[in-house]
N, C-alpha and C positions, 0 to 999 in steps of 0.2 A: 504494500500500500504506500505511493507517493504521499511525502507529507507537503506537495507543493500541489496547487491546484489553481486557475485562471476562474476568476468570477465575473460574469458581466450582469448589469444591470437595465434592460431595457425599459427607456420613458417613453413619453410621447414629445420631449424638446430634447433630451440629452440621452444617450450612451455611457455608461461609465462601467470602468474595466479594472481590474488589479490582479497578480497575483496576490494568493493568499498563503500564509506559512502555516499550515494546518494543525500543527505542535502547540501554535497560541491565536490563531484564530486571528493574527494582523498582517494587514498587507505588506506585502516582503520587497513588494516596489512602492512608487506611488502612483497614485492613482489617475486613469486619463480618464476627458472627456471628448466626447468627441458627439457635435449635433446629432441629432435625429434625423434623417435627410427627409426630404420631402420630394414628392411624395414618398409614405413608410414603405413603399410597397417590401415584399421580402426579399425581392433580390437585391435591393436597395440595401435594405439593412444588411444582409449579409456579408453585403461588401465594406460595410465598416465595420463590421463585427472581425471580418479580416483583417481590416486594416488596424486595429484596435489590439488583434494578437500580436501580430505583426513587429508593433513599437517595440515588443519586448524579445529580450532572448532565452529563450523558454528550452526545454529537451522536451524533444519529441512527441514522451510521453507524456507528458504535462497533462492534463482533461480539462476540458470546461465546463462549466455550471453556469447557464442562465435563467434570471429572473424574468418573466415575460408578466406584461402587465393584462391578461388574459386568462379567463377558464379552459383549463388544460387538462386532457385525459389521454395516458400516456405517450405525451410529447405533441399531440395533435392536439390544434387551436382549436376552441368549440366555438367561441363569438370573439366580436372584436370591437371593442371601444375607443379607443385611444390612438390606433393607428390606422395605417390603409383598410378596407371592409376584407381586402384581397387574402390578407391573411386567416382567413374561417377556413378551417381543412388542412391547413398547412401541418408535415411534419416537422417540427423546428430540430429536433437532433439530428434527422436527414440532413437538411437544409444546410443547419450549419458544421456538420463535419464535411460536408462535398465543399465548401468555403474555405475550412481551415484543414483539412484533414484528420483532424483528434477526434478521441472520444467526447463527446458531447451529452450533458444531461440537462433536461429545460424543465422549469417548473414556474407555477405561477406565482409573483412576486410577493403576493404576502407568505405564501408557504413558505419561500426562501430565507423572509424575514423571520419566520418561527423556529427555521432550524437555526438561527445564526445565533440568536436568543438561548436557544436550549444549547448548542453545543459551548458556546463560548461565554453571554451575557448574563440577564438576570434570574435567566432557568437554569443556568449551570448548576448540571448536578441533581435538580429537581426528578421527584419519582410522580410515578402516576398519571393523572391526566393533566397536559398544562394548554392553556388557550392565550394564545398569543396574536390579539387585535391590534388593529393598525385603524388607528382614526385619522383622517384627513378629506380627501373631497368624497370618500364612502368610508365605508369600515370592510377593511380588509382581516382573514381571520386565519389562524393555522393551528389546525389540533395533534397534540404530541402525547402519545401516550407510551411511556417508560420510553422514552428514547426514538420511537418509530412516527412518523409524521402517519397523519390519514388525509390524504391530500385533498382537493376542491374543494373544498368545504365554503360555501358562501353566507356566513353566517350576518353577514351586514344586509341580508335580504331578508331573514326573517319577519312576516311580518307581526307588527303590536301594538294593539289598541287600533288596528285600520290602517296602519302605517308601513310602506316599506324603512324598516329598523333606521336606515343609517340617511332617509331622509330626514328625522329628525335629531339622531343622535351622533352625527357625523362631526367633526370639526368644523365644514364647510356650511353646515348647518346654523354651527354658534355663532360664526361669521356672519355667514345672511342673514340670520335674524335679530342679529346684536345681542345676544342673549351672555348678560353677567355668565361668573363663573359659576356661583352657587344654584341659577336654573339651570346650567348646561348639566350639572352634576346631579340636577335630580331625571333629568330625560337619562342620564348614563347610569342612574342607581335601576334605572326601570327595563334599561337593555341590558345589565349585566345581570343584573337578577333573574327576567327571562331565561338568561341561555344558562343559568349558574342551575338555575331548576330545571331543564333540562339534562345538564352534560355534568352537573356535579364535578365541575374540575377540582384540583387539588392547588394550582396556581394559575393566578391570571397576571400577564404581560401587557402591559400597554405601550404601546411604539405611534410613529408618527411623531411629525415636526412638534406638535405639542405636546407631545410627553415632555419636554426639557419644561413646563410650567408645570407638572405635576402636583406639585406643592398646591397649587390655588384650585386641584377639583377633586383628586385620588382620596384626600383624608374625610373627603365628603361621604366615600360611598361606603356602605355599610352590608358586608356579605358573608359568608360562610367565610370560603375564598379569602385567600392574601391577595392584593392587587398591587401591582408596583410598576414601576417603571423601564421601560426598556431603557439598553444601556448601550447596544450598540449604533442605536440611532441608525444615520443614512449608510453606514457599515451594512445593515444587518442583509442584505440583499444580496450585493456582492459576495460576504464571507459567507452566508447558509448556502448559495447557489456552488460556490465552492466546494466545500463539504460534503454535499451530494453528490458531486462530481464527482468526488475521490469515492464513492462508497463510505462515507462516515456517519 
């Protein structure tokens, strides 16, 4: 097992790439960026996805791990929001090892962000069931149980009270509606509690740009559950997509 592995992160404005030293779970270069070309189409992106390995001087065997910001069932796009429509049906580990020639493993990006958490971040080490959300312009979700990801999980669609979940309880949501911190955290006592009664996790992971404000909503919500903060931040994507690369 390589303890070196290439992580890339696809957006819908940026690219972003590193290897990762898989011993500590930090990148062993730094890190590029490189646009989103437009249009996304895949052969598009593939070619920076090349161009992006490229930069670096990697052995051979190196693998990659991509984050795609898309519902994915084994390696193949199911829909597509964020970039060209062209990508629904697409293989992406096909795709991109005919690009780069490596082994290639693709997953969708908040799963990526779940295993980065548990291998390295605020789950490390954690047993049982851990739920690792990602609030931002939806709620992205990644469920880990003893160590094993259960992958698509779209848990920011759930709906509650009439609601699809992460219309109301999303980042983007507290934004649009100017909503203080202490109402944001009662819409978030009401979507974590939902899924807490369903899925009885044992730790819950919060990530997204506004987890670094934790302070002003986390100490709000009142749950079975430990709830804390993600620690790898805009890492987490890059290094989990990694990690599965390697098989870890």
């Amino acid at each position: 097992m390589s303890d070196l592995a290439f992580g890339i992160d696809i957006g819908g404005s940026g690219i972003k790439g590193a290897p990762v030293d898989l011993a500590t779970g930090e990148y062993a270069d730094k890190r590029t960026r490189i646009p989103t070309p437009q249009p996304s189409t895949p052969q598009a992106v593939a070619a920076v996805l090349a161009e992006l390995v490229d930069t670096y001087h990697l052995p051979d065997d190196v693998p990659i791990g991509v984050a795609f910001p898309a519902p994915m069932q084994h390696g193949v796009v199911r829909s597509m929001a964020n970039l060209d429509q062209s990508w629904t049906g697409v293989d992406l580990p096909a795709l991109v090892h005919r690009a780069t020639g490596r082994h290639v493993v693709a997953v969708n990006d908040a799963d990526a962000a779940g295993i980065g958490e548990v291998r390295y971040g605020a789950a490390r080490n954690a047993e049982g069931v851990v739920l690792v959300a990602t609030l931002g312009t939806g709620i992205g979700s990644a469920l880990v149980v003893d160590g094993v990801l259960v992958p698509n999980t779209e848990l920011g669609h759930l709906e509650i009270d009439g609601h699809d979940a992460e219309s109301r309880a999303a980042d983007s949501a507290r934004e649009r509606e100017g909503l203080s911190w202490e109402r944001w955290a009662e819409r978030l006592q009401r979507y974590f509690g939902v899924v807490e009664d369903l899925l009885s996790p044992d730790l819950i992971v919060v990530g997204g740009g506004v987890s670094k404000h934790h302070e002003k909503y986390l100490p709000s919500l009142h749950l079975r559950a430990p709830i804390v903060p993600a620690q790898l931040r805009n890492a987490a994507g890059i290094v989990g997509a990694a990690a599965l690369a390697a098989g870890r």
